[in-house]
N, C-alpha and C positions, 0 to 999 in steps of 0.2 A: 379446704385444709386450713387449720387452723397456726398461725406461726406466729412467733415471739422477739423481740429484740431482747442477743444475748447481756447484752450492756445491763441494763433496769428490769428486763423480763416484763415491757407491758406488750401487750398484745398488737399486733400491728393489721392494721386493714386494708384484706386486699380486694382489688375487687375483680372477683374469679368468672365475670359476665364476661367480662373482656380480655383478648391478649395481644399482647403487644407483638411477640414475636414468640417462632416456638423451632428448636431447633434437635439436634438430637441427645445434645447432653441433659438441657433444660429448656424450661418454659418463663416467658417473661410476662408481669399482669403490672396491670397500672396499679397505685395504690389510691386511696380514697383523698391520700394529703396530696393536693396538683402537684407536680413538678416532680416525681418520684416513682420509680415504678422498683419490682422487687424482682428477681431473677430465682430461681426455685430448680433443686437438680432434681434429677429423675431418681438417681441414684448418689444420693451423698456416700460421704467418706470422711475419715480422721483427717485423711491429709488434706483434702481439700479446705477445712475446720481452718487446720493450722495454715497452709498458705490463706487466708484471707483475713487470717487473724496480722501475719505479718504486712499485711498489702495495708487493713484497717490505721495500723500503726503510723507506717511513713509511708504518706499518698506525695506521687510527685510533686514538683511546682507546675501551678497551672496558672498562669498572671489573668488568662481573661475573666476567672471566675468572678475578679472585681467589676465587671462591665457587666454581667450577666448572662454570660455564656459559659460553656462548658465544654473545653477542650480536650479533657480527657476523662470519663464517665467511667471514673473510682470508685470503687467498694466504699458505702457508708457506713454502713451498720450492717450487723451478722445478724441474720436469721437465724432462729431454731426451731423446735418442734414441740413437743409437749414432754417427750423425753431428754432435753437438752440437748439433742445433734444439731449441729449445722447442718442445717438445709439450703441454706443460700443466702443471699444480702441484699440489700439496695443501694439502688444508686441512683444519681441524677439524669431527669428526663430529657433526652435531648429531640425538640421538635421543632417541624417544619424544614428536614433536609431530608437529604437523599444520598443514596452510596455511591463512594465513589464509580462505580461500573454505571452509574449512570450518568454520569459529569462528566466525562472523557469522552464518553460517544456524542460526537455534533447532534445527531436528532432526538435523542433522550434530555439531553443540555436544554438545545432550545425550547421544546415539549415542557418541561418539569422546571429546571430553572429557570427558562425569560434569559438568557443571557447570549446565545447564538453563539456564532463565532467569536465572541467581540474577546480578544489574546489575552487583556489587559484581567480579565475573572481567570484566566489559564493560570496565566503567571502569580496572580494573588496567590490561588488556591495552593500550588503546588509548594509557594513560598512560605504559607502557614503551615501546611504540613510538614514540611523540614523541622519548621522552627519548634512544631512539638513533639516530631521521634525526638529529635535534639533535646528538649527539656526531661524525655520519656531514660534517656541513657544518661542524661547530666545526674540524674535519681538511680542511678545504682541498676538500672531494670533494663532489659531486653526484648523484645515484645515477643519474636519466636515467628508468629502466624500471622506477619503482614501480608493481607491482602486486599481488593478493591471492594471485598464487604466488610471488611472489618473499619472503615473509615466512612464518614458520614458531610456531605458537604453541604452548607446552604447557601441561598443565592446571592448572600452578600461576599462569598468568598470566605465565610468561616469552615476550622475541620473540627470535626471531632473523631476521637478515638474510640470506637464501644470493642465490647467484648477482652475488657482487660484481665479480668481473672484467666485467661490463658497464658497471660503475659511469664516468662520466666522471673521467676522471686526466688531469688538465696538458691536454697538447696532444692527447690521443689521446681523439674524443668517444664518446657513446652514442650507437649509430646504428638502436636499437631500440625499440621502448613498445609498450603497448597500449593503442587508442585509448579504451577506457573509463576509463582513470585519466588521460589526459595532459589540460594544460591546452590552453585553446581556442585559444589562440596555434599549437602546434604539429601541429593538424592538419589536413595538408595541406602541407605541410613536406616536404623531404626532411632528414630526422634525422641523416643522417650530415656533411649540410653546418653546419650550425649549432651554435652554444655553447650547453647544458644552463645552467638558472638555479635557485639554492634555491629561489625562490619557486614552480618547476613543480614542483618535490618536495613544497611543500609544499600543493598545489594537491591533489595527489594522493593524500599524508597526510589531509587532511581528508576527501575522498570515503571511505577508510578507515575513518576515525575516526566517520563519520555511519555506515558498514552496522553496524558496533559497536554504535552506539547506538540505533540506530533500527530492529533487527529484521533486518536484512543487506539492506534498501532501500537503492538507489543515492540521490545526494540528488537527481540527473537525471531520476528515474524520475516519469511522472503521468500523470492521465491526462486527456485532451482534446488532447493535441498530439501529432502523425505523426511518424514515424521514431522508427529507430533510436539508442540513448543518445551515440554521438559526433557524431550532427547535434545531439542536443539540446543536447552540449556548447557545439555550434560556434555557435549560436544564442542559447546560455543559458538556456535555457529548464526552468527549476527552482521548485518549488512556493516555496521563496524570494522566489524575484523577483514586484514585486507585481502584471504580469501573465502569472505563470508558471500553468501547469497545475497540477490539485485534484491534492493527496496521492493513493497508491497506496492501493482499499479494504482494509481493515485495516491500514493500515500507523500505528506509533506516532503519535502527536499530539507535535507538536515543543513544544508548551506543556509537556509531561510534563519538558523538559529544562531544567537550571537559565537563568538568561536569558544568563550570559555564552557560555556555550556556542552558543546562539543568535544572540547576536551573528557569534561568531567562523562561524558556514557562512554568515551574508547575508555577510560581509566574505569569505567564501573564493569562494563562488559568486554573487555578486549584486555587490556591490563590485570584487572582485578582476575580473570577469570583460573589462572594460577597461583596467582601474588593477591590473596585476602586481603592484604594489608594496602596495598593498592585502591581502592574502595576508595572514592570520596566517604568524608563522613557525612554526617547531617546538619553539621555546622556551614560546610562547604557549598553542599548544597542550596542551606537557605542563601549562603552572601552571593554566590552567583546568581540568584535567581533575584536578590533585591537588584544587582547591578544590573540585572537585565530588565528591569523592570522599569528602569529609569531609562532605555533605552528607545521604549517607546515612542513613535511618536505616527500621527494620523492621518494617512494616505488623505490631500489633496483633492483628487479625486472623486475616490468612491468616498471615502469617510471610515475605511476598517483602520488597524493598527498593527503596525507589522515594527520591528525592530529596524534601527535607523540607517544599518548599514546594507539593507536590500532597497534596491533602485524602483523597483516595480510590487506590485501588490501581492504575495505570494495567494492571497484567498482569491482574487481576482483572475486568477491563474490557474490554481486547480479549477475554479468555475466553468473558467473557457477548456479546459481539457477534457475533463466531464464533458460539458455539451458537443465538445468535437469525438469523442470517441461511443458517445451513448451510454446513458447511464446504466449499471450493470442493476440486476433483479435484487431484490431483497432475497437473505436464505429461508424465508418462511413462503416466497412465491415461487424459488425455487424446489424447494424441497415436496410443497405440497402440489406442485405443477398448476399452478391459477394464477391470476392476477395477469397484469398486464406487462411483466416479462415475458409471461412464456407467449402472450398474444407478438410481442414485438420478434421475439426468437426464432418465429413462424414465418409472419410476414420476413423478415431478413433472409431465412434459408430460401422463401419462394424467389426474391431476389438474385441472391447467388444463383439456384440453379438453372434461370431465364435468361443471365449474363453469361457463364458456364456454354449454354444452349450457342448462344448468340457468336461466340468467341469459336467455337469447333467449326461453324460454319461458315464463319469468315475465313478463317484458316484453310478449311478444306475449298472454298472459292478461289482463294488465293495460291496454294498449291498448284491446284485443274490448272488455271491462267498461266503462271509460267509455265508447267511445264508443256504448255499446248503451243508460246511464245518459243519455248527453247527447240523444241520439236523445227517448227517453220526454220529459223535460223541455222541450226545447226545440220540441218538434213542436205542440205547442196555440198555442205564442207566435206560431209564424208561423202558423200555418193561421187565427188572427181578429185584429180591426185593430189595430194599434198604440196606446197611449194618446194621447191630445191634449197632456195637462200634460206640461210638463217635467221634468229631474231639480232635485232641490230643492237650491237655493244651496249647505246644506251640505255634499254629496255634490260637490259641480265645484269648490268650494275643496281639497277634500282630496287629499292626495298619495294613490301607490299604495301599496298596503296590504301589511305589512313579513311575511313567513309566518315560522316557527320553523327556525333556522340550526343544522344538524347539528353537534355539536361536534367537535373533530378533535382532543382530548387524547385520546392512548393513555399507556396505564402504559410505567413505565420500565422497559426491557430488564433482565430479571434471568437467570441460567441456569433456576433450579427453575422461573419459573413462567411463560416460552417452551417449557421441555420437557413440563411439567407439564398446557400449553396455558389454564394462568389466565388470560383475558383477558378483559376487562369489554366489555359491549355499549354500543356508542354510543348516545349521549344525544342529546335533542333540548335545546336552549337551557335550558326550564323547568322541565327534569328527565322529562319523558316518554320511554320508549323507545320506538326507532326501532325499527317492524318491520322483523323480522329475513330474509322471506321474501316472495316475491310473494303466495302463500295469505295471509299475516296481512293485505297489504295489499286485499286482493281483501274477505276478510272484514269489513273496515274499512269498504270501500265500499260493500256489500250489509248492512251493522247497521243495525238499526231507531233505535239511540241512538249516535251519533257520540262519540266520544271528551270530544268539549265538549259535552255534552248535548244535546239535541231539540232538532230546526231549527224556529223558526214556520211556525204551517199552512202549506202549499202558495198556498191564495187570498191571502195577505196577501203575496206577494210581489211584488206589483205597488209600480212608484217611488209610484202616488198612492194615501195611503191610501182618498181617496173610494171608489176602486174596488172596495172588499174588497165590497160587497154588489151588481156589476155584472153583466148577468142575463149576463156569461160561463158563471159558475157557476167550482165549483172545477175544481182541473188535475186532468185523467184521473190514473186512480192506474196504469195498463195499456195495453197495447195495445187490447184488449179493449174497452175503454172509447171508447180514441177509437174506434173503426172504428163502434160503435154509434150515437156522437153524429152519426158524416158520415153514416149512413143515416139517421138521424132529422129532420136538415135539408133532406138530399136531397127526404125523401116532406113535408114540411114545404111548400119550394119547388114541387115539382110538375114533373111534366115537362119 
């Protein structure tokens, strides 16, 4: 296809071997001059003509252009065609970064940017992007369709902005978004009727600015409440709000962030979410994020970076929680059932149902045992009369009698010594341990000397001591025994 710059009308060259990106409105092709690539619609329009003619006019301030960079990737020049329509424009190339959806996720980060964990690239980025919606509205303009493709980050922590011609200009609106980033107000809207406001930019900015911070967690995302993240928009329903759904498991502790930062998502998400005007702006945004910046300072230790008012490592921490709870499957070895979650998900269920096994038949050991103990015991008591006395006063004043309470302190989650499997055996209250198996407790019950030493004879346990020398005689020590005493009453009594 042959196209024109409408300015001077010379021919501009593109090069149609190659494409940069190709989406459904249009198609983007490098151009032959470096640094420049042309964007080309499938189907032009009048208006489109005229909104880029307006955008051509007054392009935002963009201060890094003087360094060499390119912050926000503005319409240059108008393309046309051989009949004078706009067909599209060029703009500045912006290479060697990556969208933001892949900056926010820890293993696409360190993969693609070289930068891992390290907070200190979090906090830049998050804080340049502020600072350019903020220059993006200081220009009169509204973007509309902020989302984590529409933003491009490289690994020195620079942003840029592509896909501007969507941007709200004058009269001509954004008739686009994705509803995981728009505010609650706009969904369910038709988008192309209604006026875009900074403050849904900046609604959006913030959802941004938490996956940055917080492990590339939406700030939407929990778990105990249904649906998908645009009803939880539409709802509100954010670990924020104080009867919002628990955090996502392992996902950052928002205490880990300094407190203005925290303020600023209840006021983005929790605040804002009927009150627009509530919304940090994008000014707000960037100055929290500079003061948080300065905040920094570098774990001792290990050598990560965490902000200055947490005592402990919080990355050090998710690590040991992870290795204590097993790391969960990827959703691509989930979903396709391979890989080595579902090898581990195997082995664990064989696990479970070998301990499961092992627990029914301790239990059922355990049962047979006493009741074979209670049986012995209990059979002399009924089979002759009952005492006459009663239980003695101080036995009917006394409450029920208090047994030894398992204690439930377990050692804190460390990596070595969950991998290592250090774990101490539960205690009983006084310091005795709890047997650890149905056998120890079976053994227990058949000892000749109980754990609290020898019980009194068997004859003294009657409630009236009169009775220890009553011609009952003592309690059979056997079966054996009884069976001999009923014959011996039996021939006693007589036919």
């Amino acid at each position: 296809m042959r196209v024109f710059s409408e300015a001077d009308g010379k021919r501009v060259e593109l090069d149609s071997s190659r494409v940069v990106g190709r989406g459904g409105e249009a198609t983007v092709y490098p151009l032959r001059q470096t640094g420049r690539v042309a964007k080309l619609y499938h189907q032009p329009s009048r208006a489109r003509g005229e909104k880029l003619r307006l955008m051509v006019q007054r392009p935002p301030n963009d201060d890094t252009r003087s360094t060499g960079w390119v912050s926000i990737a503005w319409p240059e020049e108008i393309l046309v065609d051989s009949s004078r329509q706009v067909v599209g424009f060029t703009m500045p190339a912006v290479a060697g970064s990556h969208r933001l959806a892949e900056a926010y996720h820890p293993r696409t980060r360190a993969q693609l940017l070289h930068s891992g964990n390290d907070l200190r690239f979090l906090v830049r980025t998050a804080r340049n992007l502020a600072s350019i919606v903020a220059a993006v509205h200081d220009s009169g303009y509204v973007m509309g369709d902020f989302n984590d493709l529409n933003v491009l980050i490289a690994p020195n922590a620079l942003v840029s902005l592509i896909d501007c011609d969507s941007f709200q200009v004058g009269p001509y609106r954004c008739g686009v978004g994705r509803p995981e980033y728009m505010a609650p107000e706009l969904h369910g809207a038709n988008l192309g009727t209604i006026d875009r406001r900074a403050d849904q930019d900046c609604f959006s900015l913030g959802i941004a600015v938490h996956q940055l911070m917080m492990g590339g967690f939406h700030p939407y995302a929990g778990v105990g409440e249904p649906g998908e993240l645009p009803a939880r928009i539409t709802r509100g329903l954010c670990p924020y709000a104080p009867a919002g759904p628990n955090p996502p498991r392992f996902a950052p502790s928002a205490d880990d962030l300094p407190p203005r930062l925290r303020e600023l998502f209840k006021a983005a998400f929790v605040d804002g979410h009927g009150d627009p005007g509530s919304r940090p702006t994008a000014l707000e945004w960037r100055d929290a994020l500079w003061s948080a910046e300065r905040e920094l300072m570098k774990d001792a230790h290990c050598g990560h970076y965490h902000f200055s008012h947490v005592a402990d490592c919080p990355e050090c921490r998710r690590q040991a929680e992870r290795a204590g709870h097993g790391a969960r499957p990827t959703r691509g070895s989930r979903a396709a059932g391979t890989g080595g979650g579902t090898g581990n998900a195997r082995r664990s269920a064989g696990r479970r149902t070998t301990n499961n096994r092992a627990w029914l038949a301790t239990v059922a050991a355990l049962v047979v045992s006493v009741f074979g103990l209670s049986y012995l015991y209990l059979y002399p008591l009924l089979m002759s009369p009952l005492p006459t006395t009663s239980m003695p006063e101080s036995l009917q004043r006394a409450g029920p009698s208090v047994g030894h309470t398992v204690s439930t302190d377990m050692p804190a989650f460390s990596g070595e010594g969950i991998r290592s499997g250090s774990q101490k055996s539960p205690t009983v209250a006084d310091g005795e341990p709890v047997p650890q198996s149905g056998t120890d407790i079976i053994r227990e019950i058949r000892g000749a000397e109980p754990r609290h030493g020898p019980l009194p004879p068997r004859q003294q346990r009657y409630s009236n001591p009169s009775e220890q020398g009553s011609d009952r005689g003592p309690v059979p020590e056997s079966g054996s025994e009884i069976i001999r005493q009923i014959r011996e009453k039996a021939a006693r009594s007589g036919p």
